[in-house]
C-alpha positions in Angstrom: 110.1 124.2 68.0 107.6 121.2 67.7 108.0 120.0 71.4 107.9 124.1 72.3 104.5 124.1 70.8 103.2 120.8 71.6 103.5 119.5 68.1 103.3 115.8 67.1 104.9 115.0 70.8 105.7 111.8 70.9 107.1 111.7 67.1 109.1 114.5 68.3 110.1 113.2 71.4 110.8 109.7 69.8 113.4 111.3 67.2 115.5 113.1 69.7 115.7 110.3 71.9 117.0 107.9 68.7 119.1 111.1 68.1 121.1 111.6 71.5 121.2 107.9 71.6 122.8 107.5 68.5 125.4 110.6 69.8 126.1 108.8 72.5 127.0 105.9 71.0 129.0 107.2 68.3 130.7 110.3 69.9 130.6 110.3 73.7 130.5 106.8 75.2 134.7 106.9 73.9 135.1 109.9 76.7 133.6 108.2 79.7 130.6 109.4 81.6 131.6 112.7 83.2 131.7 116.3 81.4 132.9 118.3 79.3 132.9 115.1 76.4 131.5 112.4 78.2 127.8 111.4 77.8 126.6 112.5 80.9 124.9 115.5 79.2 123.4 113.7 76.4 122.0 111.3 78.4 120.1 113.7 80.4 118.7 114.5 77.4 117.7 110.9 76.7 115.3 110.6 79.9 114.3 114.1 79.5 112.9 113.3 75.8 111.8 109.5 77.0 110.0 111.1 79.8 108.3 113.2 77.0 107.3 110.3 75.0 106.1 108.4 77.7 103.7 111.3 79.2 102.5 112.5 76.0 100.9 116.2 75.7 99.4 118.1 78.4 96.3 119.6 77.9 98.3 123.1 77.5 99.4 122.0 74.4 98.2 121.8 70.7 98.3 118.2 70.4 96.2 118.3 73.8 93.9 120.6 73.2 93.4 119.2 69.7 92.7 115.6 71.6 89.8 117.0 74.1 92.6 116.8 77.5 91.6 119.2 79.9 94.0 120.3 82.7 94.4 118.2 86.0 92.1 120.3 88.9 91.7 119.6 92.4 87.9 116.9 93.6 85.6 119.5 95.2 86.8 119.3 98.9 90.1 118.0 98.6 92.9 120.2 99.3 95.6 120.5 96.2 99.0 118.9 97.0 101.0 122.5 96.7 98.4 123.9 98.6 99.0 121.0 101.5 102.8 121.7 101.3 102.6 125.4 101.6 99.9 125.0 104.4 96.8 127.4 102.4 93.7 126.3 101.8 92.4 125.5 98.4 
């Protein structure tokens, strides 16, 4: 619920990653890599939670509105990058 709301992020973030870590180590790595008990899943979750630590909270969230982030816009002129990809104007 705290990385849902953008709660204390990177505590958040950190705890899961020890957590799946520590699963892996203690429960999957035995099984091998590959599903249904291997660790494949869990470490997914690993780099999806680092990735989360590492990048922090967006400006959507508590934490970043809370910290003065604002959300990422286009320079006046410049064409977004979905907009280049789809082919539409800005």
């Amino acid at each position: 619920m705290l990385l849902l709301f953008g709660l204390t992020t990177p505590w958040t973030a950190l705890l899961l990653t020890v957590d799946m870590a520590v699963a892996i180590l203690a429960v999957h790595f035995k099984d091998g890599f590959f599903m249904p008990k291997g660790y494949e899943f869990p470490l997914t979750l690993v780099a999806a939670t680092l990735a989360l630590l590492l990048a922090g909270p967006v400006a959507a969230s508590v934490d970043g509105s809370r910290s003065g982030l604002r959300p990422l816009r286009a320079k006046p002129g410049r064409q977004s990058a979905i907009a280049t990809v789809c082919g539409r104007p800005s």
